[in-house]
TINUNU-746814 format. One record per residue: x, y, z of N, C-alpha, C in turn; residue number from 1; residue in one letter. Coordinates in Angstrom, 1 decimal, padded with zeros to 4 digits. Layout:
<rs>
@n_x=X | n_y=Y | n_z=Z | ca_x=X | ca_y=Y | ca_z=Z | c_x=X | c_y=Y | c_z=Z | k=NUM | r=a
...
</rs>
This chain:
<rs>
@n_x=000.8 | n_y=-001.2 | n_z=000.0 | ca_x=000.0 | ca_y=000.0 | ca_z=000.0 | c_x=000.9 | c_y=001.3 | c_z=000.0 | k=1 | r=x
@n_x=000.4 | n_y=002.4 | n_z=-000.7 | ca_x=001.3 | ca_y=003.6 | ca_z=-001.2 | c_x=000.6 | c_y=004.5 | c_z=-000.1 | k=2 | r=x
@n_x=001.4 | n_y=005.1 | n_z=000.7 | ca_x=000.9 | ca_y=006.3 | ca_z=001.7 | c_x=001.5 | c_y=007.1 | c_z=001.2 | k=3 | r=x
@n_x=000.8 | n_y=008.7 | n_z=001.9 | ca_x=001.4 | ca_y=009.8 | ca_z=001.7 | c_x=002.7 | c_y=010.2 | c_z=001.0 | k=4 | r=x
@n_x=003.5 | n_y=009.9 | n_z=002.2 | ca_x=004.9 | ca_y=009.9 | ca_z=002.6 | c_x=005.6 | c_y=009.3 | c_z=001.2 | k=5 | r=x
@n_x=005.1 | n_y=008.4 | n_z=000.8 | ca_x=005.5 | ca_y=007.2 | ca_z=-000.3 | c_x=005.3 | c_y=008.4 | c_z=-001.8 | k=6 | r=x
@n_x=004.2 | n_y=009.0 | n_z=-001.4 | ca_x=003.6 | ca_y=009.3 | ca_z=-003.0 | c_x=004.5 | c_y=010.6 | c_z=-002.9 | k=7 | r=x
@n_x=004.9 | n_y=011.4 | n_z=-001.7 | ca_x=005.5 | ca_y=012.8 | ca_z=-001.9 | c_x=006.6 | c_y=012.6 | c_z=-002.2 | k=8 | r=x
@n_x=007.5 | n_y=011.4 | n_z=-001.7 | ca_x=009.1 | ca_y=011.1 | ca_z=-002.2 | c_x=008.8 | c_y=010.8 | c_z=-003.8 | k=9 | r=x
@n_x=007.8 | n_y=009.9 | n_z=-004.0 | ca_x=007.6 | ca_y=009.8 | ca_z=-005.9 | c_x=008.0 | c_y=010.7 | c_z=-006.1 | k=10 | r=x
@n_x=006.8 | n_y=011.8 | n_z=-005.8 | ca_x=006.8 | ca_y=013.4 | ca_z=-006.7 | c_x=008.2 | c_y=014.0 | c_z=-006.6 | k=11 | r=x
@n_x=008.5 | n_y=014.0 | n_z=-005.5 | ca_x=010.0 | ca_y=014.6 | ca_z=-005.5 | c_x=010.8 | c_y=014.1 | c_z=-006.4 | k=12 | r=x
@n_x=010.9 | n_y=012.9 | n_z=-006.8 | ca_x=012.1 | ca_y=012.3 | ca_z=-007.5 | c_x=011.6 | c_y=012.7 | c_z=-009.1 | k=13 | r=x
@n_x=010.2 | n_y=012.7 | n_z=-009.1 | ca_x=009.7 | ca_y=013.3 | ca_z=-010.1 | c_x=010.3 | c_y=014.9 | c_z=-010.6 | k=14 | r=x
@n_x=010.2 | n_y=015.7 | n_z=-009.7 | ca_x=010.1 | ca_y=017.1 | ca_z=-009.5 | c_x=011.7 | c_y=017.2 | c_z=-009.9 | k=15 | r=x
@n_x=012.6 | n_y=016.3 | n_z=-009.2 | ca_x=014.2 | ca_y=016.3 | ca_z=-009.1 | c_x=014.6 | c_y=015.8 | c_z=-010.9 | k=16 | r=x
@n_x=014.2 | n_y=014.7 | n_z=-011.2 | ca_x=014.6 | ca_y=013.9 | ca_z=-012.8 | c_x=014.1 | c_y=015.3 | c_z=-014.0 | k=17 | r=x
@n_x=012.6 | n_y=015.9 | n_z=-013.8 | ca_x=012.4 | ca_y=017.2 | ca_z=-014.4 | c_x=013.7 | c_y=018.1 | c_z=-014.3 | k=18 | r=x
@n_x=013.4 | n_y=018.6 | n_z=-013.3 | ca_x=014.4 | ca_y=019.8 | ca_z=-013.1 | c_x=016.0 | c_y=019.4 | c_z=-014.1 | k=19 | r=x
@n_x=016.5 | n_y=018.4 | n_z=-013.5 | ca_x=017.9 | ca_y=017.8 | ca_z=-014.5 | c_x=017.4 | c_y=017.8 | c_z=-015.6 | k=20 | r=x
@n_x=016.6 | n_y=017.3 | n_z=-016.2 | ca_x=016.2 | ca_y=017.2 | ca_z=-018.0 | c_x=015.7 | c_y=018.5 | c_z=-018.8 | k=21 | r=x
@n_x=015.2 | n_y=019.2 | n_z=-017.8 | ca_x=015.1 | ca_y=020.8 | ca_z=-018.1 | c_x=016.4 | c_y=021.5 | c_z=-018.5 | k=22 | r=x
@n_x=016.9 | n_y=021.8 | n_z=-017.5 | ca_x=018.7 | ca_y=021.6 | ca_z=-017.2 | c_x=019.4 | c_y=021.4 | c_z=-018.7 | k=23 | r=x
@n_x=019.2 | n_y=020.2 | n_z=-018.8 | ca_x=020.1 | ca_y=019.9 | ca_z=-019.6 | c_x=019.4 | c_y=020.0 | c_z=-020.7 | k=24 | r=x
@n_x=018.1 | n_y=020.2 | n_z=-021.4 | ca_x=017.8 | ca_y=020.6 | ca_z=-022.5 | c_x=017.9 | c_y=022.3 | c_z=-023.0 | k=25 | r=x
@n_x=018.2 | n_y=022.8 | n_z=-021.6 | ca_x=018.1 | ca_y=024.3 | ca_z=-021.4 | c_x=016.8 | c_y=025.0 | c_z=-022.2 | k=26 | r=x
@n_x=016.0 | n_y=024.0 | n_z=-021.4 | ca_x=014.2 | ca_y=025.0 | ca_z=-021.4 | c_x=014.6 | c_y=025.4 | c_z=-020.2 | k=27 | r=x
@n_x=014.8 | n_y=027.1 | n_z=-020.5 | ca_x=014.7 | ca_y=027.9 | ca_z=-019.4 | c_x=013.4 | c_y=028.1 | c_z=-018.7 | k=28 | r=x
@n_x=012.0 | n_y=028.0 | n_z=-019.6 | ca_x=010.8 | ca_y=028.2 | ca_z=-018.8 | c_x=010.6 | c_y=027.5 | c_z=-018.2 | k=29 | r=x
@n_x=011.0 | n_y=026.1 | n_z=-018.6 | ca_x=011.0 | ca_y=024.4 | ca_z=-017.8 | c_x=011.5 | c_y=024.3 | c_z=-016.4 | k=30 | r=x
@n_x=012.7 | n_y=025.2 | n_z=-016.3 | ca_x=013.6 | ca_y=025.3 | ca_z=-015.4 | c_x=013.0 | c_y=026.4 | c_z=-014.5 | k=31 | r=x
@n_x=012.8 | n_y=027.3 | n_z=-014.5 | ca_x=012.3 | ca_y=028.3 | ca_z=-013.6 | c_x=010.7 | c_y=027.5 | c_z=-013.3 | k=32 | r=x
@n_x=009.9 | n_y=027.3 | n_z=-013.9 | ca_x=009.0 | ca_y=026.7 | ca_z=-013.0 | c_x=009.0 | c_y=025.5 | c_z=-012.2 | k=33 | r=x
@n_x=009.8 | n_y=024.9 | n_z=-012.4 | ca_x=010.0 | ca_y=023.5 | ca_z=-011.7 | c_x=011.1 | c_y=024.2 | c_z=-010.5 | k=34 | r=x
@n_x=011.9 | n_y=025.0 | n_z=-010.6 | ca_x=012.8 | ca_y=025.8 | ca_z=-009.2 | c_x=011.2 | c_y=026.3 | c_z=-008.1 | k=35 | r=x
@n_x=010.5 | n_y=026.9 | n_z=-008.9 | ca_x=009.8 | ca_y=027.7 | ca_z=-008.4 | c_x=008.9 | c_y=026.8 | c_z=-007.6 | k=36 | r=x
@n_x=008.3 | n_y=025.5 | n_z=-008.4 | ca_x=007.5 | ca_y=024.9 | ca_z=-007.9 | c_x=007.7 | c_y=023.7 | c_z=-006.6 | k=37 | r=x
@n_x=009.8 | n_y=023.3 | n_z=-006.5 | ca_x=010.3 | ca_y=023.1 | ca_z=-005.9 | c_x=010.4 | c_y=023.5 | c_z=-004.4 | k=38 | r=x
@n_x=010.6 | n_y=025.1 | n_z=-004.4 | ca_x=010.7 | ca_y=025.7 | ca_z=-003.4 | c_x=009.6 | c_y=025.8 | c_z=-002.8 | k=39 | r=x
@n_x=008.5 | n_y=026.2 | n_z=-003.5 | ca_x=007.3 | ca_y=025.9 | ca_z=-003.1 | c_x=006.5 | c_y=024.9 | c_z=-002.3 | k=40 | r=x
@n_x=007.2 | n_y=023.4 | n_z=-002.3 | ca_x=007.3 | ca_y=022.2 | ca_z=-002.2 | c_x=008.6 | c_y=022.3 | c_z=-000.7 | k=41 | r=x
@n_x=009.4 | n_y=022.7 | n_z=-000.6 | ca_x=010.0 | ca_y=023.0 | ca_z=001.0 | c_x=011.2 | c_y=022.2 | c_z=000.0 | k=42 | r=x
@n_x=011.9 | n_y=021.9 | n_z=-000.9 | ca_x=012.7 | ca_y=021.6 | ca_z=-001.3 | c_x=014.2 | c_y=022.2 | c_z=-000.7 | k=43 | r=x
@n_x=015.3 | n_y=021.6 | n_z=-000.8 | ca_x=016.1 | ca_y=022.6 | ca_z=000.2 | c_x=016.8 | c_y=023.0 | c_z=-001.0 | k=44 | r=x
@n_x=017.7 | n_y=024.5 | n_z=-000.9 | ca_x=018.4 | ca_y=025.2 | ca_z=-001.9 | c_x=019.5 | c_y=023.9 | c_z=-002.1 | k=45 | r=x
@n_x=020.1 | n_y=023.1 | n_z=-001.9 | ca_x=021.0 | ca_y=021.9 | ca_z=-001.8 | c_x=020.8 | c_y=021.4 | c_z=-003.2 | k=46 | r=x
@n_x=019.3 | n_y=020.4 | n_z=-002.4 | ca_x=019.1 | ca_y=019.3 | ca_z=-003.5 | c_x=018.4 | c_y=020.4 | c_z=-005.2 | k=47 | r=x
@n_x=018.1 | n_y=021.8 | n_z=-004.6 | ca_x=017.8 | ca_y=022.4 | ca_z=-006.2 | c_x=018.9 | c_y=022.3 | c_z=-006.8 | k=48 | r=x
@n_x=020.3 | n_y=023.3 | n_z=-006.1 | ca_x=021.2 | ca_y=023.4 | ca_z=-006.8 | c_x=021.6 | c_y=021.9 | c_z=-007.4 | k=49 | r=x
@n_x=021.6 | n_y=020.9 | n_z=-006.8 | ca_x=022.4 | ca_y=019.6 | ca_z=-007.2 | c_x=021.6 | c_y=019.1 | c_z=-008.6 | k=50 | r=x
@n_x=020.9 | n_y=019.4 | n_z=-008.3 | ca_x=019.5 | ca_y=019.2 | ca_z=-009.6 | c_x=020.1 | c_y=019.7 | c_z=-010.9 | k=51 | r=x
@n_x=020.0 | n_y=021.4 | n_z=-010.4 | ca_x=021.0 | ca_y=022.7 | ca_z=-011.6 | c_x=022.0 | c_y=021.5 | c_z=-012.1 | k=52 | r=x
@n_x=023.1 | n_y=021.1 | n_z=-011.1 | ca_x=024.5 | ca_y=021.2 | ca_z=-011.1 | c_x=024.4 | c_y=019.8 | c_z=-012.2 | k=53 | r=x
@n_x=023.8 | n_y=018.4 | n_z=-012.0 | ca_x=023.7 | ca_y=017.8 | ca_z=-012.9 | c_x=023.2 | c_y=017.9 | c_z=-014.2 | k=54 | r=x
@n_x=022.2 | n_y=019.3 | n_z=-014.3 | ca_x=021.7 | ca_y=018.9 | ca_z=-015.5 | c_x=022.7 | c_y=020.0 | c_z=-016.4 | k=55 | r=x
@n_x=023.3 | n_y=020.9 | n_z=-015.9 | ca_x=024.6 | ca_y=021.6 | ca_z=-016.7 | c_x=025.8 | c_y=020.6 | c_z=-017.2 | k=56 | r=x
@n_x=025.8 | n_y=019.3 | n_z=-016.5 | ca_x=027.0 | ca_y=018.4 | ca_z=-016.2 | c_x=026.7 | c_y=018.1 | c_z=-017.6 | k=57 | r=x
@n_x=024.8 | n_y=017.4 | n_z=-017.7 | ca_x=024.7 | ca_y=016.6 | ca_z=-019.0 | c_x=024.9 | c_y=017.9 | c_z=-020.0 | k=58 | r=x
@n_x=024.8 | n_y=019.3 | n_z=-020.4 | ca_x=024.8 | ca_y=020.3 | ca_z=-021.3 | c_x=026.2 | c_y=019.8 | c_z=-021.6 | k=59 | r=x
@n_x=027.5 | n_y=020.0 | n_z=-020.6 | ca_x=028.7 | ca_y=019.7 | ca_z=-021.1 | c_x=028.7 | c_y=018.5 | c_z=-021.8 | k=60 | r=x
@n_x=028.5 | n_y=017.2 | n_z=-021.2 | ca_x=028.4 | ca_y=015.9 | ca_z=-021.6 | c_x=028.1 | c_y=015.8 | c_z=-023.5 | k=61 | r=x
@n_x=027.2 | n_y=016.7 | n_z=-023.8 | ca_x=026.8 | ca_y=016.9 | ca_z=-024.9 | c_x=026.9 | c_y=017.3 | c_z=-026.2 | k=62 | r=x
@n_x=027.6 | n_y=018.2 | n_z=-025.5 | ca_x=028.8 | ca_y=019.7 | ca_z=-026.3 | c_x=029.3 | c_y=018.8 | c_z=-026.4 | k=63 | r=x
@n_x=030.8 | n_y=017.9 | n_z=-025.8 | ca_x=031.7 | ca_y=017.5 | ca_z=-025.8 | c_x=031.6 | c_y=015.9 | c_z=-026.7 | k=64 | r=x
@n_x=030.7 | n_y=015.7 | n_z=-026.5 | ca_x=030.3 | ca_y=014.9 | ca_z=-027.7 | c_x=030.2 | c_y=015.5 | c_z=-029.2 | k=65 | r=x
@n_x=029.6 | n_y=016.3 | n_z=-029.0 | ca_x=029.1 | ca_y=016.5 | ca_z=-030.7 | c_x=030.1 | c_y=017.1 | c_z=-031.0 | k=66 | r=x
@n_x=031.2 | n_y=017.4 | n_z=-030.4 | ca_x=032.2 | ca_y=018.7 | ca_z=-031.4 | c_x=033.2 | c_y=017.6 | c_z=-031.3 | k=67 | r=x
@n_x=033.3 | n_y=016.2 | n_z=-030.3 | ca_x=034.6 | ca_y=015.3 | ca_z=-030.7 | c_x=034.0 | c_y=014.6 | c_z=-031.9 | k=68 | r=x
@n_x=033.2 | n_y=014.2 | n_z=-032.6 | ca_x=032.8 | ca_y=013.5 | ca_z=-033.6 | c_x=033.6 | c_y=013.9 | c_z=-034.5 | k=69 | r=x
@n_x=034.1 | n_y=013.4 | n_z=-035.4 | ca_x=034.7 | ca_y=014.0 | ca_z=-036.7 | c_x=033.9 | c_y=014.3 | c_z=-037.9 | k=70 | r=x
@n_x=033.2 | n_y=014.1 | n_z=-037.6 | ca_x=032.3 | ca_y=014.2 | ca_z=-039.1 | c_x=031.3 | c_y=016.1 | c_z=-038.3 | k=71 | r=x
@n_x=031.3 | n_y=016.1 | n_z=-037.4 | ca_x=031.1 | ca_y=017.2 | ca_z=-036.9 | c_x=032.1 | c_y=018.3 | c_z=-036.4 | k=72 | r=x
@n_x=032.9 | n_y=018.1 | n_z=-036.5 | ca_x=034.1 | ca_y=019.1 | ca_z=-036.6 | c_x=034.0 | c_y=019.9 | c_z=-037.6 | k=73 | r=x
@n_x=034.0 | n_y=018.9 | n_z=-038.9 | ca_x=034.1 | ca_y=020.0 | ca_z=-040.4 | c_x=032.7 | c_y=020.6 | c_z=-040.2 | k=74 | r=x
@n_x=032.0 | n_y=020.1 | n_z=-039.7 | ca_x=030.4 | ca_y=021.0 | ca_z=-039.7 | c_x=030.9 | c_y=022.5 | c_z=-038.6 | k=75 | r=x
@n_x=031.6 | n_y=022.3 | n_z=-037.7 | ca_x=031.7 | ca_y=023.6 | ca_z=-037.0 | c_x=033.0 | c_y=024.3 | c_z=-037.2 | k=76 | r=x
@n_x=033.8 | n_y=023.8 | n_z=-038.0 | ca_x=034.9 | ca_y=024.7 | ca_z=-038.3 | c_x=034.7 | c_y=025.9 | c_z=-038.1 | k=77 | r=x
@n_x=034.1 | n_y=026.7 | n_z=-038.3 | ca_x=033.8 | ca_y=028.3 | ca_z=-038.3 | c_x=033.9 | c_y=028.6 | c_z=-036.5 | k=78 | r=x
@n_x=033.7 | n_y=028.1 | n_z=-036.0 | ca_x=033.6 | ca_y=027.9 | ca_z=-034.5 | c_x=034.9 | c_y=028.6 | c_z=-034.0 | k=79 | r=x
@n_x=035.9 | n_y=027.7 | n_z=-034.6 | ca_x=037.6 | ca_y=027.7 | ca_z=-034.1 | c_x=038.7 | c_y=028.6 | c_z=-035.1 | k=80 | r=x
@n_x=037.7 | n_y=029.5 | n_z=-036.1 | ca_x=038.7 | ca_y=030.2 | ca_z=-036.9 | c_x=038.4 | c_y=031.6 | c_z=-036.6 | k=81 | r=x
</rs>
């Protein structure tokens, strides 16, 4: 049986997995309402930031992908001259 307690940790992990994929897609509107709706929710500035902090991790993760590919390099040459 799912109590309270049970369904508000869901939503949190819910509210937490959002915020990162916002993050890291950089939907800023995505992002500001899920901070907002966070704090709202008694969230602590911690686990926001850690939220922020991983979904910037994936932005790098991504970058760093697409510009080592080689067949994408010649696509951004203009980037590096």
């Amino acid at each position: 049986m799912i109590n309270e307690t049970d369904t508000k940790k869901g939503n949190s992990m819910d509210l937490n997995r959002q915020l990162i994929e916002a993050m890291a897609d950089l939907n800023e509107d995505l992002v500001i309402a899920t901070v907002r709706q966070m704090a709202a929710e008694g969230h602590s500035f911690e686990e926001i930031q850690q939220c922020l902090n991983t979904g910037i991790s994936a932005v790098g993760t991504r970058f760093e992908r697409a510009f080592s590919a080689p067949k994408q390099r010649q696509n951004v040459a203009y980037l590096t001259t």
